[in-house]
Each structure stands twice: as C-alpha cells, then as structure tokens.
Backbone bond lengths (Angstrom), bond angles and torsions (degrees), N, CA, C in turn:
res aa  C-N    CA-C-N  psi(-1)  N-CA   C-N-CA  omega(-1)  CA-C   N-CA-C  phi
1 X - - - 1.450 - - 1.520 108.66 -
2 X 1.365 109.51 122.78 1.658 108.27 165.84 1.457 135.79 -34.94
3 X 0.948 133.89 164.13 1.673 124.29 161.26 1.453 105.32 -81.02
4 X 1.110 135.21 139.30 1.009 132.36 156.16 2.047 107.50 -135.51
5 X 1.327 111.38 160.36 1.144 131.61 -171.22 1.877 101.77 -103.21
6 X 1.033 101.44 -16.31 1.656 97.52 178.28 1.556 112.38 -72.36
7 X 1.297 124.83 121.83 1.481 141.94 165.44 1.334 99.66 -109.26
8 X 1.390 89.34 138.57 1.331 153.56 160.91 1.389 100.48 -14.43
9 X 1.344 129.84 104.35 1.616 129.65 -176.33 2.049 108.36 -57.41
10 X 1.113 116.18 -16.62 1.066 107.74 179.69 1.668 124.47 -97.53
11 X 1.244 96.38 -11.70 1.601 106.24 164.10 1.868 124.77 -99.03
12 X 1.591 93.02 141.21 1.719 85.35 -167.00 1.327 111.59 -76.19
13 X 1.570 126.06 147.99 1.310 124.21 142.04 1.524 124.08 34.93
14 X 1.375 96.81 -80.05 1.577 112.73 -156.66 2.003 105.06 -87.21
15 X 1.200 96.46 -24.22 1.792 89.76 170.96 1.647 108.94 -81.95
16 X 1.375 111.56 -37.85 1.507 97.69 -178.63 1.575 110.54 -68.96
17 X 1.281 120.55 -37.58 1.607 104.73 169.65 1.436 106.65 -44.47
18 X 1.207 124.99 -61.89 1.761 112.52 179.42 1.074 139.74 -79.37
19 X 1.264 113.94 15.89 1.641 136.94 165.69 1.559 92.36 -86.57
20 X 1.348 117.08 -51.03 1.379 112.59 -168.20 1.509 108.49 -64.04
21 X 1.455 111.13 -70.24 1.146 117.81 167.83 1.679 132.69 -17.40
22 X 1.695 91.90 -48.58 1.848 76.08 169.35 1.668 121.08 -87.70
23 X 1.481 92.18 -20.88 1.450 101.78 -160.91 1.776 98.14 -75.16
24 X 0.905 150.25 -41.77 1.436 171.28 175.15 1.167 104.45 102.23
25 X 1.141 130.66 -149.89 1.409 143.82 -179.87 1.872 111.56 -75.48
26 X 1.716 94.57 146.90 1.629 80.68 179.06 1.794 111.04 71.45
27 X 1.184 125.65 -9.23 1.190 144.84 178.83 1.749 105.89 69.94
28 X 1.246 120.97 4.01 1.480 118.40 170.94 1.660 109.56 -26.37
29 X 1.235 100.79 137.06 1.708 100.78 -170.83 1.718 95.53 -104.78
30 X 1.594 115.84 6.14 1.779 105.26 -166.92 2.017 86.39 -106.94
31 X 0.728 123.23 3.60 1.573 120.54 172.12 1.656 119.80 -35.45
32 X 1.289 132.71 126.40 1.448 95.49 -173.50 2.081 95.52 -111.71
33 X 0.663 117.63 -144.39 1.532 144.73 161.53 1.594 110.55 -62.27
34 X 1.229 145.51 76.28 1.099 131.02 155.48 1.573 123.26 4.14
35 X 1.086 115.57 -79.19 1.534 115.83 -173.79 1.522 114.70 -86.64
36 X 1.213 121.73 19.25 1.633 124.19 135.88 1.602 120.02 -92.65
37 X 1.406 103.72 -18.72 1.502 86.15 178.76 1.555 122.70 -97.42
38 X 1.770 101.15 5.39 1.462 119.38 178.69 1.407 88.29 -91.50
39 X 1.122 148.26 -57.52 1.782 138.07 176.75 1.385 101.68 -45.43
40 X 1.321 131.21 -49.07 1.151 127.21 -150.10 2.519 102.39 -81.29
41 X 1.234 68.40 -35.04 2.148 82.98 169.35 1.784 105.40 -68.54
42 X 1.462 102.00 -41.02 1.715 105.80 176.34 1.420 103.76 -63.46
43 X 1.171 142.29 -56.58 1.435 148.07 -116.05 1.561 83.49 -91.43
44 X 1.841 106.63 -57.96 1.496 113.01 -167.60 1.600 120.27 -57.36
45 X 2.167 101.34 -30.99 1.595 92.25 168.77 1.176 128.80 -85.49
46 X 1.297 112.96 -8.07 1.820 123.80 172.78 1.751 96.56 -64.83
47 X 1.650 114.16 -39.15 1.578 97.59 -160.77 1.451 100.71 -80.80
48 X 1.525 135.03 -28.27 1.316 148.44 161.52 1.398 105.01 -40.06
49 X 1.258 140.48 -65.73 1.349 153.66 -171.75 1.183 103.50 -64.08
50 X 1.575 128.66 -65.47 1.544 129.13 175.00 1.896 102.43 -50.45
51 X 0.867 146.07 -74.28 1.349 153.47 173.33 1.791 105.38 -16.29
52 X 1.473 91.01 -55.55 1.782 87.46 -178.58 1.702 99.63 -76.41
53 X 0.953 120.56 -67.33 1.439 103.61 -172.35 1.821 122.50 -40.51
54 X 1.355 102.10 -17.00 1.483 90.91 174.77 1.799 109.52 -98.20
55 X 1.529 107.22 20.67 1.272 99.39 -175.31 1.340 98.46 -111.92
56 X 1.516 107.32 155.84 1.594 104.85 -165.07 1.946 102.58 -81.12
57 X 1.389 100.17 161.11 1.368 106.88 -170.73 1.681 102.16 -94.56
58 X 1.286 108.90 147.65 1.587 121.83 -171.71 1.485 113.06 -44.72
59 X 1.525 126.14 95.33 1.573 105.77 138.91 2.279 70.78 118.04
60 X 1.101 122.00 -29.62 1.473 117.48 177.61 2.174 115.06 -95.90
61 X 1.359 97.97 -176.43 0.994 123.10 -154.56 2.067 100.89 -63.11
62 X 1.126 134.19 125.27 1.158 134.47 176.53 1.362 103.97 -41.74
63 X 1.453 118.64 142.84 1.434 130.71 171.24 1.515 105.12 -63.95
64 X 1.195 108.91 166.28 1.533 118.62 -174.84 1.742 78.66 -97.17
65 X 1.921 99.56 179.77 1.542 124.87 164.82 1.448 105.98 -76.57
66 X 1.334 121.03 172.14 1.617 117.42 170.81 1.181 119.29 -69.40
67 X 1.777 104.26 -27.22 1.884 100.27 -164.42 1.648 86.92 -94.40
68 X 1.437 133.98 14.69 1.545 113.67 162.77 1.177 127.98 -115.54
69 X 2.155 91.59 9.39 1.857 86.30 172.99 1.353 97.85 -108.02
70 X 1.282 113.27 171.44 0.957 136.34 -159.45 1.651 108.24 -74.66
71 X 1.844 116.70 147.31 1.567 85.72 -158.01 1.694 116.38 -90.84
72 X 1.392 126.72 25.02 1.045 134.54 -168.72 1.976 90.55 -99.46
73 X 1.230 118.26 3.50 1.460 122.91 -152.10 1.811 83.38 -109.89
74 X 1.563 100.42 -46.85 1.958 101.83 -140.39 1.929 87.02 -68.66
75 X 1.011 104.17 168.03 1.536 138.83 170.80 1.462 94.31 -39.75
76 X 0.996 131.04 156.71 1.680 143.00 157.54 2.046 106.31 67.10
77 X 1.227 139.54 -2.24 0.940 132.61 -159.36 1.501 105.48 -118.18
78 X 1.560 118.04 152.81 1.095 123.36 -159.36 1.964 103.71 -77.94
79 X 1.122 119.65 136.41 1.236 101.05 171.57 1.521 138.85 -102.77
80 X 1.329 91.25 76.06 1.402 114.74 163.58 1.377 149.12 -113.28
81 X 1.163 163.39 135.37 1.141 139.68 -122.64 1.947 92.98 -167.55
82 X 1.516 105.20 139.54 1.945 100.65 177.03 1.314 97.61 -66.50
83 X 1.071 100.47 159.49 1.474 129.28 -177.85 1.512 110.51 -60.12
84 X 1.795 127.99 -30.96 1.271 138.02 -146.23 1.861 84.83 -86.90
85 X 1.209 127.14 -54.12 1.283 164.65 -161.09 1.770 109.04 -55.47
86 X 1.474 124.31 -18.51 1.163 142.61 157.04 1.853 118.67 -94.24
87 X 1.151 109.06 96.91 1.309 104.93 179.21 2.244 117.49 -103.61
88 X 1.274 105.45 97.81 1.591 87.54 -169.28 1.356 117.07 -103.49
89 X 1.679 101.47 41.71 1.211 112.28 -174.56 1.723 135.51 26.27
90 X 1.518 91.43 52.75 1.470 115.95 161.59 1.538 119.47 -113.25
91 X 1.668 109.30 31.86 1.217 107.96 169.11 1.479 115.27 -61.55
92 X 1.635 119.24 -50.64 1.157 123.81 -175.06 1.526 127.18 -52.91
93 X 1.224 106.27 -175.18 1.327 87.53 -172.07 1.714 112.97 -88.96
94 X 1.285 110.07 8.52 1.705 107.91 169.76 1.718 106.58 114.25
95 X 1.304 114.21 168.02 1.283 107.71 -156.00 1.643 88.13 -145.70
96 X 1.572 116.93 116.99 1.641 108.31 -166.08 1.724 100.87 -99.66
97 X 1.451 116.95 124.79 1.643 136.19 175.76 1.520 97.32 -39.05
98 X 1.509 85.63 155.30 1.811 98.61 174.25 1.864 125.46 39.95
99 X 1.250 104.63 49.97 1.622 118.78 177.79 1.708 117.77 178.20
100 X 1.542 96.66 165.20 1.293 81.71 -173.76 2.000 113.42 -94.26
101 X 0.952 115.74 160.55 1.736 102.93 -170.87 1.174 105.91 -88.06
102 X 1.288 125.84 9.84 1.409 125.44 170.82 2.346 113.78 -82.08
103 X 1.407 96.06 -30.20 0.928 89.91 163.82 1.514 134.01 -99.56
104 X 1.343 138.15 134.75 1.244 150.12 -173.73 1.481 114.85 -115.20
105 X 1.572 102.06 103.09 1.504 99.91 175.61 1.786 113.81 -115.11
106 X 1.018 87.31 165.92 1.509 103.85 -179.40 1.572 121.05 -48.91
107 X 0.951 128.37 -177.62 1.628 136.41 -161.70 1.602 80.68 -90.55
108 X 1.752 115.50 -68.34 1.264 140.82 -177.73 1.557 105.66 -18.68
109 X 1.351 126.99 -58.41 1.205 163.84 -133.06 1.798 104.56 -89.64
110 X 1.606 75.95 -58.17 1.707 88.93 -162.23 1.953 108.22 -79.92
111 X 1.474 109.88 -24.86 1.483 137.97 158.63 1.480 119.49 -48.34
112 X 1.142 106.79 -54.74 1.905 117.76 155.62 1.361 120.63 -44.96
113 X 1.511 108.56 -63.80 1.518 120.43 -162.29 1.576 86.00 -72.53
114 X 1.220 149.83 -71.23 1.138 153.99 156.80 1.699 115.17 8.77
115 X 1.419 88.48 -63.89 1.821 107.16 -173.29 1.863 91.48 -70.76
116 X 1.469 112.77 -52.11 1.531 113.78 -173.11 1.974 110.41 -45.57
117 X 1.581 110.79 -45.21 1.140 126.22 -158.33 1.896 94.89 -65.73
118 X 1.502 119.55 -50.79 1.447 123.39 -168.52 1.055 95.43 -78.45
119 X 1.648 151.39 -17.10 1.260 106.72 167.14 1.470 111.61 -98.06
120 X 1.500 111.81 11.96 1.714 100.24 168.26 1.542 98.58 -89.00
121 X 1.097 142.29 -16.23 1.248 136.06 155.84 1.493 116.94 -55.50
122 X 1.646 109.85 -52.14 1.627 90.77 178.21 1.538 127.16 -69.30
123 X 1.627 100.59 -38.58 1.704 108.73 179.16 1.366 101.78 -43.37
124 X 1.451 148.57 -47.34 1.195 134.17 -141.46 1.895 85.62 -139.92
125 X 1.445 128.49 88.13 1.251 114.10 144.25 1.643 132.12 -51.61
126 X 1.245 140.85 163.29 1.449 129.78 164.52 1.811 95.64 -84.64
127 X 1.327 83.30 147.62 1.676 102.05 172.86 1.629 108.74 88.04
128 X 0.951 130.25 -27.43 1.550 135.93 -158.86 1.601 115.94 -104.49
129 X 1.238 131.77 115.07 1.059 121.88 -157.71 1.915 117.60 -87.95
130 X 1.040 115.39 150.43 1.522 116.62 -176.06 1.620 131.36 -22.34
131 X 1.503 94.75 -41.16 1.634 94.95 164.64 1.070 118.84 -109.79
132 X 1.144 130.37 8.40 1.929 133.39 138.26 1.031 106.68 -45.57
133 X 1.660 103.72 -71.72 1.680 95.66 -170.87 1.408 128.93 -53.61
134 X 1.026 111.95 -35.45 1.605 130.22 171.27 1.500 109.83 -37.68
135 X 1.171 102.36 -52.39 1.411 104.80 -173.09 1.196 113.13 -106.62
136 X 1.054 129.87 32.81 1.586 138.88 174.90 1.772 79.89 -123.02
137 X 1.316 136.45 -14.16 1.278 108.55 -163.59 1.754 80.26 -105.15
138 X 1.042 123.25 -57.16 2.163 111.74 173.72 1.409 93.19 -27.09
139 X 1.485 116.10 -80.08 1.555 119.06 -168.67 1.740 106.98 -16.65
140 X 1.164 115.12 -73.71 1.443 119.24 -164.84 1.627 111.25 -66.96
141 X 1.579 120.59 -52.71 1.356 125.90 157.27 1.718 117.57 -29.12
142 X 1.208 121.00 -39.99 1.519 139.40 168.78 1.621 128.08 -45.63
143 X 1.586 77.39 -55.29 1.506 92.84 -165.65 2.089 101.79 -100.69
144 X 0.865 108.55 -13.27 1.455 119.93 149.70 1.256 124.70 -42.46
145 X 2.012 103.73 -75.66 1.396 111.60 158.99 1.212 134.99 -53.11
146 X 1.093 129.82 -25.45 1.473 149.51 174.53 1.836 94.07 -76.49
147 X 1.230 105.48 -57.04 1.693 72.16 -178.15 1.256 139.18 -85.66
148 X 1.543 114.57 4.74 1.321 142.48 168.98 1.655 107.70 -67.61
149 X 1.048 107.47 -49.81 1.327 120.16 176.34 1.504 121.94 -66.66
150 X 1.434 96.51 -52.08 1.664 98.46 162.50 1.377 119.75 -38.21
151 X 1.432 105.04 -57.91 1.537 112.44 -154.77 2.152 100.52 -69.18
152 X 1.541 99.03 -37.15 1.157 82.65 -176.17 1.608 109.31 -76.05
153 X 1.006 134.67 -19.90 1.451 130.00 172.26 1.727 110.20 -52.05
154 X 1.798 95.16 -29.97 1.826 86.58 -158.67 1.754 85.21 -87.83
155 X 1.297 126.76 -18.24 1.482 112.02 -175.02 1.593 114.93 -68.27
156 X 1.488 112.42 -21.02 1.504 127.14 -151.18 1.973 88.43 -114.61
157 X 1.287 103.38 -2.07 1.857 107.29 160.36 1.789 99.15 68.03
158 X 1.600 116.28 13.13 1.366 127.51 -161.68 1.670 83.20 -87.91
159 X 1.954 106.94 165.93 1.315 116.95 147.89 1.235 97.42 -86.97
160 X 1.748 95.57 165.61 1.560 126.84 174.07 1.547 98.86 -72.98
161 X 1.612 108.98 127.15 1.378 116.24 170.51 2.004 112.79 -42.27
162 X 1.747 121.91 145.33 1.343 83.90 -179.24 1.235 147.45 -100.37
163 X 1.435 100.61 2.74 1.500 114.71 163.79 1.632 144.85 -99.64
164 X 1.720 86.07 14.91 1.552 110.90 173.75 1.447 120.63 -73.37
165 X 1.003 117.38 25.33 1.502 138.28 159.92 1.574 119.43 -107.96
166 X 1.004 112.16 -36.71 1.618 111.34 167.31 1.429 123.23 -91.17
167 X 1.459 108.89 -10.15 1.474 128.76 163.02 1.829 108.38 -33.03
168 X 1.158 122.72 148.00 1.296 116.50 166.12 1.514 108.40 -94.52
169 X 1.124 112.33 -157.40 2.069 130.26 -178.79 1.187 113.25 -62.79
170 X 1.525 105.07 -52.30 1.518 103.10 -158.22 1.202 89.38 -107.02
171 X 1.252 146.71 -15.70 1.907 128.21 154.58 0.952 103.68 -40.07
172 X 2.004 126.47 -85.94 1.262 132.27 178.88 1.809 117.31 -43.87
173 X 0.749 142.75 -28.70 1.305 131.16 126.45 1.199 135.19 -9.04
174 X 1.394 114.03 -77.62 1.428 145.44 164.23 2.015 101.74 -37.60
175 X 1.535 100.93 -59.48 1.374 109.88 -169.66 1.729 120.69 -70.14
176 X 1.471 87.13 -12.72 1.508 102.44 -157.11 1.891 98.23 -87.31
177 X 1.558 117.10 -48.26 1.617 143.13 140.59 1.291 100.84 -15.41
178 X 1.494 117.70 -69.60 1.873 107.92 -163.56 1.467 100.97 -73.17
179 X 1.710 119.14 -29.69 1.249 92.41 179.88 1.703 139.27 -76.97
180 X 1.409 97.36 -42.76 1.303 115.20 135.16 1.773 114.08 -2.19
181 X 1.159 92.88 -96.87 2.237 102.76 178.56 1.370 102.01 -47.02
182 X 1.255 126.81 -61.83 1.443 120.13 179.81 1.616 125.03 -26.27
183 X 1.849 102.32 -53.39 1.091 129.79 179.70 1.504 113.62 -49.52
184 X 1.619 100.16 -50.33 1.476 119.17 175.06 1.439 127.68 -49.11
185 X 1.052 97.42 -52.03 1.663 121.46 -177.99 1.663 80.03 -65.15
186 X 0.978 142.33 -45.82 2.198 118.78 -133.09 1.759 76.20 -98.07
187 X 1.361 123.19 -37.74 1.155 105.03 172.46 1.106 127.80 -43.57
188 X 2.005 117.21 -83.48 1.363 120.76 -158.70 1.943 93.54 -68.90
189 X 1.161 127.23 13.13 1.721 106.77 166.75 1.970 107.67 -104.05
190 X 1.155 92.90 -3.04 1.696 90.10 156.43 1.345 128.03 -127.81
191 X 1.452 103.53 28.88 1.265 138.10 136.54 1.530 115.87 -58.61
C-alpha cells in the first residue's frame, strides 16, 4: 500500500497528525523519534572511533590505555596542554649544522666561509655547463661595472664615455680602478 497523507474524513485534524507521528510513514508502527535515532548513529560512531584509536597502528608501538594517556590525548578532551609540559629540547643553547661543537669560531671566520660557500655556489650552477657559467659570471661582473660607472658619471653630471659598453670585464674594471683613484686624489686634496 502507498503512503498516502489522506485521513480518514471521520477523524479530526489533530489525531491524524499523531497517528502519523507515531506510526511513521506508510503507517510503520517501528518508526522511532528522529533525533534519538541521530544520537543513537552518533553514540555508535564515537564507540567505532574510540575503539580504533585505542587500537595499535600497523607495524608501530602499541597504544597506551585511556587512563595512561595523557588527558589532552583521551577521547572527548580539549586539546590543549600548559606550555611547561612540551619539552623540544631546545633548552640548550643550540647545536650549529655541518661542524663539530667543539669548535667556536669567530663572527670574522664564519663571514669568510660564508662568502667562500656563495661563490662555490655561483662558480658552478646545477644544470649549466662550465662555459655558460663563465660567461653568465662576465655578463653580471659587466653590468655591475657599467652601473657603477654610470652612476658615477650621472653624479659628476658627465656623459657616459662612448664605447664603455662594448668594453669587456676586466677593461671596465681597469676603468672603474682609475676612476676610483681619481676620485681619491680630488678628495683627500680638498681635504
């Protein structure tokens, strides 16, 4: 038999809502309460969920009991924990990568090896072959000098010499040196 919503012309209103009501739909008389049988679907996946968490995880260390973990751990509890209560053993004073901690060097020291380390990084990019890099390192050395030079031309209100663009590294280098001393000299004589 279908469901139907049509009652019975001889019953009022207000009993067929509660005929329906208990009976559910289809008039099934095992219907329960909606929102007991949504607690009752919660209750069973909380006990499903609690069950796995107390089961140990594949191939690792057996789970503890509830009353021996800790209670920021057990089922239902907020997870938070004081601050004192996390230890990640960075009390000390720290432990520096790639050396031994017996030696202690200077600021001086560590500034060198530092400066030493970036240009073994630049001399040799990955992927780029030996005389690429080479000349990706003039390239940049170039245009360095060139803008050093620029700038002091534009401070001194001078033009740019005009073939200091086709200049190589170690010319502009070279050019960059005399200007430099030049500079020196006009200083300490108006000194």
């Amino acid at each position: 038999q279908a469901c139907s919503s049509q009652a019975d012309p001889q019953q009022s209103p207000r009993s067929t809502e509660a005929s329906t009501s208990a009976m559910g739909c289809c008039g099934s008389a095992d219907a329960a309460d909606p929102v007991a049988r949504d607690q009752e679907i919660a209750r069973r996946l909380q006990a499903q969920e609690n069950a796995r968490a107390r089961r140990p995880p594949a191939g690792g260390p057996p789970a503890r009991p509830a009353a021996a973990r800790p209670a920021a751990a057990r089922p239902g509890t907020l997870l938070c924990r004081p601050a004192a209560a996390q230890d990640w053993g960075t009390a000390g004073g720290g432990k520096r990568l790639g050396g031994d901690d017996s030696t202690v060097e200077s600021t001086d020291d560590l500034r060198r090896r530092a400066l030493e380390a970036a240009e073994r990084r630049n001399a040799a990019p990955v992927g780029v072959s030996a005389e690429k890099a080479a000349a990706m390192r003039e390239r940049r050395a170039k245009e360095e000098l060139l803008g050093k030079l620029a700038e002091h031309y534009h401070r001194k209100k001078m033009e740019l010499p005009m073939g200091l663009n086709a200049a190589s590294a170690a010319q502009l280098k070279r050019h960059w040196e005399s200007v430099r001393r030049e500079e020196d000299l006009h200083s300490q004589m108006a000194d």
